[in-house]
Backbone as XML, in Angstrom:
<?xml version="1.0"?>
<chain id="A" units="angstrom">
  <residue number="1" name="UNK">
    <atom name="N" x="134.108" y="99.806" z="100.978"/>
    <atom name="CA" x="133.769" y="101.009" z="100.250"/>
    <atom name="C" x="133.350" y="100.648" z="98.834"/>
  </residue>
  <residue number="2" name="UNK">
    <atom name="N" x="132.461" y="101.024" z="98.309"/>
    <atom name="CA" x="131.942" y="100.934" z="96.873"/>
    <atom name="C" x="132.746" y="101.852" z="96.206"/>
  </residue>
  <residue number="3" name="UNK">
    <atom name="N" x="133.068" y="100.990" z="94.886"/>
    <atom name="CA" x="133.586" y="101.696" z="93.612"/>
    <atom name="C" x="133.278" y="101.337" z="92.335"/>
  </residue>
  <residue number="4" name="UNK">
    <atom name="N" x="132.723" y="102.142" z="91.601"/>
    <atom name="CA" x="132.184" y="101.874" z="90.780"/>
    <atom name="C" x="132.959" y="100.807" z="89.532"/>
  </residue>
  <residue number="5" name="UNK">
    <atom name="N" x="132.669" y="99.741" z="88.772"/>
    <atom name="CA" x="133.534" y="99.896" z="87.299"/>
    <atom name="C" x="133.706" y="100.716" z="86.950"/>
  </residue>
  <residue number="6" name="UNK">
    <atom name="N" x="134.951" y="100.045" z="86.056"/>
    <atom name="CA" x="135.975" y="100.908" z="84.987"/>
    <atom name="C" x="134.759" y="101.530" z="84.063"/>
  </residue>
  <residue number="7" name="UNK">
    <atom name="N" x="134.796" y="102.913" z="83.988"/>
    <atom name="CA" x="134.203" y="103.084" z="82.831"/>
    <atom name="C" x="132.078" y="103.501" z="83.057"/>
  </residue>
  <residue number="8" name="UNK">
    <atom name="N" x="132.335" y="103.311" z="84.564"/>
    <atom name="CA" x="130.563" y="103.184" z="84.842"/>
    <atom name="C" x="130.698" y="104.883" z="85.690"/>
  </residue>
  <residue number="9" name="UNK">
    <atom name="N" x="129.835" y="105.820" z="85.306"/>
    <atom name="CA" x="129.661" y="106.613" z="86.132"/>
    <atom name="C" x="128.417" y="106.760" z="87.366"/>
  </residue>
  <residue number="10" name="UNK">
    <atom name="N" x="128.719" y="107.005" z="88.690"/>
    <atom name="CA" x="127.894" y="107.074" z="90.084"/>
    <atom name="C" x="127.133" y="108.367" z="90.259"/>
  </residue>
  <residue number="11" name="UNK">
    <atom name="N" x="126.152" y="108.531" z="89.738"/>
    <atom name="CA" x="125.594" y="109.806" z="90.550"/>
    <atom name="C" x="124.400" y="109.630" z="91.119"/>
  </residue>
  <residue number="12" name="UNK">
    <atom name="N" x="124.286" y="110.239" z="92.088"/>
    <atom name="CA" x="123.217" y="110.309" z="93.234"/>
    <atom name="C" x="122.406" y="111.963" z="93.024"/>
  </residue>
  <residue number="13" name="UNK">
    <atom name="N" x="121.439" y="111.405" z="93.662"/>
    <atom name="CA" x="120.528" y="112.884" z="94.091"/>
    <atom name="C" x="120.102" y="112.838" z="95.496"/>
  </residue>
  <residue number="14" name="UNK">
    <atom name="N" x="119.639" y="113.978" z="96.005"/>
    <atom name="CA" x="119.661" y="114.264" z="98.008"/>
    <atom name="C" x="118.614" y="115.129" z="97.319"/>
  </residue>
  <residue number="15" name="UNK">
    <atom name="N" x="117.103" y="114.889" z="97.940"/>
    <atom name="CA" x="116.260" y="115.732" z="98.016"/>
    <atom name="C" x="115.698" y="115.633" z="99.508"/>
  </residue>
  <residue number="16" name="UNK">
    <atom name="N" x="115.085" y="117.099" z="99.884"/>
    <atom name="CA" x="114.882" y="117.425" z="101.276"/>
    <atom name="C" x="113.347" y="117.501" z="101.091"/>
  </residue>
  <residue number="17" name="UNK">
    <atom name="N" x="112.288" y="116.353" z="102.051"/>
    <atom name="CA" x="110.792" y="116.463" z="102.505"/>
    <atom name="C" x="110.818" y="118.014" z="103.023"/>
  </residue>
  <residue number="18" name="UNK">
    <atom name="N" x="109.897" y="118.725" z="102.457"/>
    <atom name="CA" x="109.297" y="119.573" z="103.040"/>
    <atom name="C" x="107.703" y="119.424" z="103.038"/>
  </residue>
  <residue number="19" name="UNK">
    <atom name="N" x="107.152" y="118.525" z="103.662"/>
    <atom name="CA" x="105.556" y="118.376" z="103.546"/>
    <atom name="C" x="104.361" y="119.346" z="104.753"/>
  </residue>
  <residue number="20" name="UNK">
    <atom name="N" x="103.497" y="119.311" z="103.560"/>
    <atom name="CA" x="102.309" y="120.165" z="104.790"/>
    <atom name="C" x="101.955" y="119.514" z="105.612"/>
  </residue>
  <residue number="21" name="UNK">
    <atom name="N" x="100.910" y="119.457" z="106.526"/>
    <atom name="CA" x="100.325" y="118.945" z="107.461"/>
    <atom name="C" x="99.340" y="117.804" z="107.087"/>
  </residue>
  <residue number="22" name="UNK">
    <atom name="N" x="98.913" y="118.093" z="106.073"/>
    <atom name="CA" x="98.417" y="116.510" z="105.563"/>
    <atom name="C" x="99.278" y="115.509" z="104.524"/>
  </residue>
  <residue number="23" name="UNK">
    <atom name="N" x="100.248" y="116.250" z="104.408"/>
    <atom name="CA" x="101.065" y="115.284" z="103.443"/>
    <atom name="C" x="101.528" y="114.359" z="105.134"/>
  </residue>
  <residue number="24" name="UNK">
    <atom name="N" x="102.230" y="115.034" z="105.388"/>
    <atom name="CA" x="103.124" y="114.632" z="107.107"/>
    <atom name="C" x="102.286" y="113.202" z="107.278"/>
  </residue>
  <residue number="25" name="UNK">
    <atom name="N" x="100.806" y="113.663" z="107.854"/>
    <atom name="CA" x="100.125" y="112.630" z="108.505"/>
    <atom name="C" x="100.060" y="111.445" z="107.642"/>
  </residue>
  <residue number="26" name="UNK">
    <atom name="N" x="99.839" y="111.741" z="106.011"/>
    <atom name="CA" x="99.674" y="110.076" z="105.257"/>
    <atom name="C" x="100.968" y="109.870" z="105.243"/>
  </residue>
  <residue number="27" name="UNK">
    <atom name="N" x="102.370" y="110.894" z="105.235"/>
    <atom name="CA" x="103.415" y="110.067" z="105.557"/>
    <atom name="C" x="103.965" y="109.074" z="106.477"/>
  </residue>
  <residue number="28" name="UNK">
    <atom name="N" x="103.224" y="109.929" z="107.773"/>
    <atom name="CA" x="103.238" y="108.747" z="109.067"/>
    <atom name="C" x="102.414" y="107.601" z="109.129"/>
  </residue>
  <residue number="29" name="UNK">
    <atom name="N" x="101.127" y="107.389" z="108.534"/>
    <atom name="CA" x="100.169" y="106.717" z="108.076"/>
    <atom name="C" x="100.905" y="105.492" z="107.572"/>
  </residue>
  <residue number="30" name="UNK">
    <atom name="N" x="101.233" y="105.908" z="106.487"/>
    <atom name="CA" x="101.961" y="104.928" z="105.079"/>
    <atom name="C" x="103.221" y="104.289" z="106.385"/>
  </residue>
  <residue number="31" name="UNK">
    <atom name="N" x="104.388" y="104.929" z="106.684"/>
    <atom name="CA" x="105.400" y="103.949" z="107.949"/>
    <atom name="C" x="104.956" y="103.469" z="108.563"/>
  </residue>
  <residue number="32" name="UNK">
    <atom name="N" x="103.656" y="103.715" z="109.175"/>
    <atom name="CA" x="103.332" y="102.777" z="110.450"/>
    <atom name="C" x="102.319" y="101.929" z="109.994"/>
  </residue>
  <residue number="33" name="UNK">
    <atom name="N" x="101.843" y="101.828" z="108.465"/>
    <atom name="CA" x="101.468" y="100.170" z="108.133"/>
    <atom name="C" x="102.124" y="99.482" z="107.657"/>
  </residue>
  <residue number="34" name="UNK">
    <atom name="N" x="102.955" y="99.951" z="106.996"/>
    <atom name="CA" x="104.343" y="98.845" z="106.571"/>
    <atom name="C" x="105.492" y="98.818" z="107.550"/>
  </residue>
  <residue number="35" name="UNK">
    <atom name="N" x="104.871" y="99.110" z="108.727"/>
    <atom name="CA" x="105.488" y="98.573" z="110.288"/>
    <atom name="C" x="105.093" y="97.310" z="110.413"/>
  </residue>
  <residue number="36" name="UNK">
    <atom name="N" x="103.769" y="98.065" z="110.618"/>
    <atom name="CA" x="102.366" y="96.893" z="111.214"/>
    <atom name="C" x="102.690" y="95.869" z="110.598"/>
  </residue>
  <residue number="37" name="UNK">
    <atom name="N" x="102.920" y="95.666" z="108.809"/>
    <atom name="CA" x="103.302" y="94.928" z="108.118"/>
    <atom name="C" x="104.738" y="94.019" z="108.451"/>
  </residue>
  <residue number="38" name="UNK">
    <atom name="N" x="105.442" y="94.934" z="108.618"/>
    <atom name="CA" x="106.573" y="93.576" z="108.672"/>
    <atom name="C" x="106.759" y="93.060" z="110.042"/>
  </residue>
  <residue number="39" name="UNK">
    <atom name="N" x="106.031" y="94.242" z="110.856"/>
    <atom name="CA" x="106.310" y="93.366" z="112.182"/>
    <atom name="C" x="104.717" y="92.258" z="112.782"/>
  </residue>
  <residue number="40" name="UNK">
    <atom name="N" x="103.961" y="91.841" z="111.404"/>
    <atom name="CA" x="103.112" y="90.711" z="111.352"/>
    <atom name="C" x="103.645" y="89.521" z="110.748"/>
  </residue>
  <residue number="41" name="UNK">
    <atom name="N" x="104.864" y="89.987" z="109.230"/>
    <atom name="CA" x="105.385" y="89.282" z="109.001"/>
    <atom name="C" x="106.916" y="88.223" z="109.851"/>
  </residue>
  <residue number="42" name="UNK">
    <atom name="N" x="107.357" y="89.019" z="110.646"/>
    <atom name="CA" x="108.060" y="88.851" z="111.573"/>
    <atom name="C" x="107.664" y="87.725" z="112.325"/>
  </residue>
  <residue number="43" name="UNK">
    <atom name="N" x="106.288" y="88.256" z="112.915"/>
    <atom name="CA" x="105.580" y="87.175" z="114.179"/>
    <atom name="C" x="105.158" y="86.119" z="113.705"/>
  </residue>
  <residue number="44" name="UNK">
    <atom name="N" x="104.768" y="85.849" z="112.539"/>
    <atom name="CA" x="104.148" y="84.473" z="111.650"/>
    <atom name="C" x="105.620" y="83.824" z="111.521"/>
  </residue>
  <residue number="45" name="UNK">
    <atom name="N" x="106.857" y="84.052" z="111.264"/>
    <atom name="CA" x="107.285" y="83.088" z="110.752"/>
    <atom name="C" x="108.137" y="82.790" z="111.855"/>
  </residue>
  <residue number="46" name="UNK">
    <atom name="N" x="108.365" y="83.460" z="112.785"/>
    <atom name="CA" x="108.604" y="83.397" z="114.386"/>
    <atom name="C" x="107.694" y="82.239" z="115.182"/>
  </residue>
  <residue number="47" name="UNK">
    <atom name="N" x="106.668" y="82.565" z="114.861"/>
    <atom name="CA" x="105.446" y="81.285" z="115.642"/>
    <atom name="C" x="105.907" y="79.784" z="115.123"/>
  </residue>
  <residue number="48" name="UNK">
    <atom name="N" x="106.349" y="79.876" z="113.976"/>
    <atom name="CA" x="106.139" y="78.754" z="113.165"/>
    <atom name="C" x="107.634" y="77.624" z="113.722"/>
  </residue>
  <residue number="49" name="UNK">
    <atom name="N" x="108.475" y="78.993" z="113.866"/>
    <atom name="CA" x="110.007" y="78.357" z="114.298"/>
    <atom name="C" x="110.387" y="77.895" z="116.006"/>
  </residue>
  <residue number="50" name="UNK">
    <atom name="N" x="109.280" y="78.856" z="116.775"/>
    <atom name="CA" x="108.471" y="78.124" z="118.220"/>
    <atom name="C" x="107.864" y="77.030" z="118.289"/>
  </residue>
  <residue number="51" name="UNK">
    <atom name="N" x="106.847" y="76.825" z="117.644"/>
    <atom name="CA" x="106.099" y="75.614" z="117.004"/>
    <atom name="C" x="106.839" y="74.263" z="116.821"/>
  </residue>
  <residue number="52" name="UNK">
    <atom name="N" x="107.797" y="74.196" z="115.418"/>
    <atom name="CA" x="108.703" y="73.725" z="115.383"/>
    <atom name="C" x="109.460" y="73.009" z="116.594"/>
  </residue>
  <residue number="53" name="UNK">
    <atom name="N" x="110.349" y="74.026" z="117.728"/>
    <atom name="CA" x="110.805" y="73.799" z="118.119"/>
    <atom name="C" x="110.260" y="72.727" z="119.281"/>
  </residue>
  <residue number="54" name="UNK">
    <atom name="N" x="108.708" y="73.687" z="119.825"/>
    <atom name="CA" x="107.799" y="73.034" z="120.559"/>
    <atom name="C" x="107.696" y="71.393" z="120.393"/>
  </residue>
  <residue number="55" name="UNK">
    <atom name="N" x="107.813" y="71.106" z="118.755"/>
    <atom name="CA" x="106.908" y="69.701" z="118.719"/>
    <atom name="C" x="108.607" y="68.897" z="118.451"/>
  </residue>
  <residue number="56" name="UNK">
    <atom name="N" x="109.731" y="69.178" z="118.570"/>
    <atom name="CA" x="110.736" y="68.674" z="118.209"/>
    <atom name="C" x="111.224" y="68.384" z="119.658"/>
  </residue>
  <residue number="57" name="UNK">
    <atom name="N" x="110.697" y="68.956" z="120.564"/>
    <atom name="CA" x="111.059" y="68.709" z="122.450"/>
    <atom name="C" x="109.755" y="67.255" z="122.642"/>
  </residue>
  <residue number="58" name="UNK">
    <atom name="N" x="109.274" y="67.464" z="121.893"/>
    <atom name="CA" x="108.103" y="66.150" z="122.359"/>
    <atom name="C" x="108.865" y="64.866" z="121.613"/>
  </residue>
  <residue number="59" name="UNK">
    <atom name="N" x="109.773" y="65.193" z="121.144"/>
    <atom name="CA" x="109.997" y="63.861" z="120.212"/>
    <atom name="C" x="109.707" y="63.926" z="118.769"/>
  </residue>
  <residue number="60" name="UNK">
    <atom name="N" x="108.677" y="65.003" z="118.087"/>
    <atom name="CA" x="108.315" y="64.455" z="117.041"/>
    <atom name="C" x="109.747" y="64.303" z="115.720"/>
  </residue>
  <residue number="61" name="UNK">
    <atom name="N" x="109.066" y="63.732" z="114.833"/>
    <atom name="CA" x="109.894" y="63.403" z="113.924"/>
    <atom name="C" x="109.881" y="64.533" z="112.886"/>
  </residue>
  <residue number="62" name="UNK">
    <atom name="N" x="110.950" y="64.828" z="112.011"/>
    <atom name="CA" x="111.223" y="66.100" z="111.065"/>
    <atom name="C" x="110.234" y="66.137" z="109.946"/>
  </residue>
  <residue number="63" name="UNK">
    <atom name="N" x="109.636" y="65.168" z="109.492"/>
    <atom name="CA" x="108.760" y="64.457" z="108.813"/>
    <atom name="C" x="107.419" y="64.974" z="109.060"/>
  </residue>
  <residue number="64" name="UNK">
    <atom name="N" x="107.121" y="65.346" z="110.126"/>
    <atom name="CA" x="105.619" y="65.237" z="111.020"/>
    <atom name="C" x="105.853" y="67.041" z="111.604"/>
  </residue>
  <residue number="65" name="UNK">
    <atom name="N" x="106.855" y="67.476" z="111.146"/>
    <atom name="CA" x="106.995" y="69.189" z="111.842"/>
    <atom name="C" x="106.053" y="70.116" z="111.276"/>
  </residue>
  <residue number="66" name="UNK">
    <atom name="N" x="105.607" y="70.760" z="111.905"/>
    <atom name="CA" x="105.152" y="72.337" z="111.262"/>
    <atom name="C" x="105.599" y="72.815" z="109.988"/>
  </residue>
  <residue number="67" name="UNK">
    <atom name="N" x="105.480" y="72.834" z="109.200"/>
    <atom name="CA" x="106.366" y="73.122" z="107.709"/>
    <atom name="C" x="106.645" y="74.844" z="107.536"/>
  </residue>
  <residue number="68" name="UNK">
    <atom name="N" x="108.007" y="74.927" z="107.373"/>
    <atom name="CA" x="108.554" y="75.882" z="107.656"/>
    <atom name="C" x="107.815" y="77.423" z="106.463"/>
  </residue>
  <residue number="69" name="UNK">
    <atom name="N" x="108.101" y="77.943" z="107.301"/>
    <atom name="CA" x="107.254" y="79.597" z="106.734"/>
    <atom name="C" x="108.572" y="80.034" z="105.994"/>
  </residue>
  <residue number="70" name="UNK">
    <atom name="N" x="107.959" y="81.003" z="104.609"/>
    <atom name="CA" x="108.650" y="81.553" z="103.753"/>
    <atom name="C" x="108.522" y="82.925" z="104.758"/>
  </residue>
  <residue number="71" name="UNK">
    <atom name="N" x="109.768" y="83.355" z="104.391"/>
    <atom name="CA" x="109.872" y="85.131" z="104.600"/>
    <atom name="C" x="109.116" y="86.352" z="103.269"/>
  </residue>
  <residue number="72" name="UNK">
    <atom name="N" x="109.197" y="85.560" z="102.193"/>
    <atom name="CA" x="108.879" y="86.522" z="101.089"/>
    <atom name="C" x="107.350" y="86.364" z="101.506"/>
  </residue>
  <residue number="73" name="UNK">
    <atom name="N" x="106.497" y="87.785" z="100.662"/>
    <atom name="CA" x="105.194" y="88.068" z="100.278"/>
    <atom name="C" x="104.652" y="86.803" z="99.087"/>
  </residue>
  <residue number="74" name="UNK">
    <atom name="N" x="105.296" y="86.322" z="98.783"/>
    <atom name="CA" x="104.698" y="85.693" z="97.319"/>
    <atom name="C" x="104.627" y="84.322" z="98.255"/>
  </residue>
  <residue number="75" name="UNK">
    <atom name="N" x="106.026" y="83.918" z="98.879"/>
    <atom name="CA" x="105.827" y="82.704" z="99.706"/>
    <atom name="C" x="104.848" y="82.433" z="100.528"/>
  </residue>
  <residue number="76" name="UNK">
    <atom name="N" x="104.260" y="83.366" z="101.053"/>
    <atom name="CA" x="103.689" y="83.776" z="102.650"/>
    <atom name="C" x="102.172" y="83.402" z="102.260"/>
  </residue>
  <residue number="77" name="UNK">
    <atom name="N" x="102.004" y="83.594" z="100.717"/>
    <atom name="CA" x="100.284" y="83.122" z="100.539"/>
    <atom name="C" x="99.920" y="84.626" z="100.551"/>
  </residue>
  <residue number="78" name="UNK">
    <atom name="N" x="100.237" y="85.549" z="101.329"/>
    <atom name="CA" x="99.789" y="87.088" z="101.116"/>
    <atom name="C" x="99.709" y="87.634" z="100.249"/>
  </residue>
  <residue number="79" name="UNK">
    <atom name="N" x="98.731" y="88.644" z="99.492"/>
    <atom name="CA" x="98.884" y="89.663" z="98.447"/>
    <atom name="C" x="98.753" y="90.868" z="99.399"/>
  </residue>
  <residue number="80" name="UNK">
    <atom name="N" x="99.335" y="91.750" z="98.409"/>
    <atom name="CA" x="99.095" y="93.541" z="99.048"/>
    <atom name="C" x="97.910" y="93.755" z="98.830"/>
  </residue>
  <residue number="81" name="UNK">
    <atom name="N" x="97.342" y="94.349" z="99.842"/>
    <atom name="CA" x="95.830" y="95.009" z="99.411"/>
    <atom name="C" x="94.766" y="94.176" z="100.452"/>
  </residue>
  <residue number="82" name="UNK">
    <atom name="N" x="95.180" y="92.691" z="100.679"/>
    <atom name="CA" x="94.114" y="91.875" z="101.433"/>
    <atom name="C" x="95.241" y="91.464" z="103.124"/>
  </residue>
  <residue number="83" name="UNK">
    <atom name="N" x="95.847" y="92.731" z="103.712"/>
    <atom name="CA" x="95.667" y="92.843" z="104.883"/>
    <atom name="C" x="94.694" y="92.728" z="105.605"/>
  </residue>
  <residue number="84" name="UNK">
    <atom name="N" x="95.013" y="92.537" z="107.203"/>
    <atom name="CA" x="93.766" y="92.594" z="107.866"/>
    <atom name="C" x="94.094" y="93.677" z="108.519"/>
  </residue>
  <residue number="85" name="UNK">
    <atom name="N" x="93.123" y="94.672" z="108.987"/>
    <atom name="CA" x="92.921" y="96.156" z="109.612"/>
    <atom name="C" x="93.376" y="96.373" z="111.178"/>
  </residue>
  <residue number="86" name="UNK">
    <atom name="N" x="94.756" y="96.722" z="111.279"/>
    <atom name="CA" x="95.555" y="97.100" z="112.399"/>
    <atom name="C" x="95.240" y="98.688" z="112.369"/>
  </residue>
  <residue number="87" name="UNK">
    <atom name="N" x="94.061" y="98.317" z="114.285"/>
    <atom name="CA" x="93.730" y="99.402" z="114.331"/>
    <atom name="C" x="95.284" y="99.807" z="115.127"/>
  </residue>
  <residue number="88" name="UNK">
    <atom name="N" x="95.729" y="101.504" z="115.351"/>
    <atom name="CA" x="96.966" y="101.939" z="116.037"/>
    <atom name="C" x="96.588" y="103.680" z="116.061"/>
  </residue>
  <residue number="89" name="UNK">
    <atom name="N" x="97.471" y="104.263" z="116.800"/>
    <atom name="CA" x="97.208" y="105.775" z="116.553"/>
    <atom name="C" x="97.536" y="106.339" z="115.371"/>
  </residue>
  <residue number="90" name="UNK">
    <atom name="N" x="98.525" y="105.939" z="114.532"/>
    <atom name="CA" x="99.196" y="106.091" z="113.182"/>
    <atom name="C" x="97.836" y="105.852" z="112.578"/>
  </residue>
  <residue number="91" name="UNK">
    <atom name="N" x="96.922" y="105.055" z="112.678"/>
    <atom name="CA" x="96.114" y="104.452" z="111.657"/>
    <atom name="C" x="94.698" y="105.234" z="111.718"/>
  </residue>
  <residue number="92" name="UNK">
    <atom name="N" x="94.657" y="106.107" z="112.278"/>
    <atom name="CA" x="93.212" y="106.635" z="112.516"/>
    <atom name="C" x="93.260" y="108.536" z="111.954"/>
  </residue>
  <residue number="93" name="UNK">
    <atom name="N" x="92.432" y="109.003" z="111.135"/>
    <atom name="CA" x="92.606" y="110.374" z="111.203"/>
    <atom name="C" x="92.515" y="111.922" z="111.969"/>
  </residue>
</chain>
């Protein structure tokens, strides 16, 4: 259970979405590319730890492996903005 320090006060706010019909859709829009997003980031560093494993059943040496994938955006070589275009039903108007 969280408790705050001596002396620190906790307050929160609870606000309730009430969106129109085009707010809704770029809301669903916006979740299902930073789906698309982490579940690309997911599969890249997944391949890499297959890979890995792949060339470590042949014998190779730790030296000579696939070099292991960062999880972060900054690690990954990625910037925001230079995705590549996951077409999906979320993604179309």
């Amino acid at each position: 259970m969280f408790r705050p320090r001596p002396g620190r006060v906790v307050q929160a706010y609870k606000f309730a979405l009430d969106p129109n019909v085009g707010q809704e859709q770029a809301l669903r829009s916006h979740c299902g590319a930073a789906r698309a997003a982490y579940n690309w980031a997911v599969s890249w560093v997944t391949a890499s730890w297959w890979q890995r494993k792949a060339e470590a059943s042949y014998g190779i040496g730790e030296e000579e492996l696939t070099p292991w994938r960062p999880w972060s955006l900054p690690g990954s070589g990625r910037r925001p903005g230079h995705a590549t275009r996951v077409e999906a039903s979320w993604s179309r108007p």
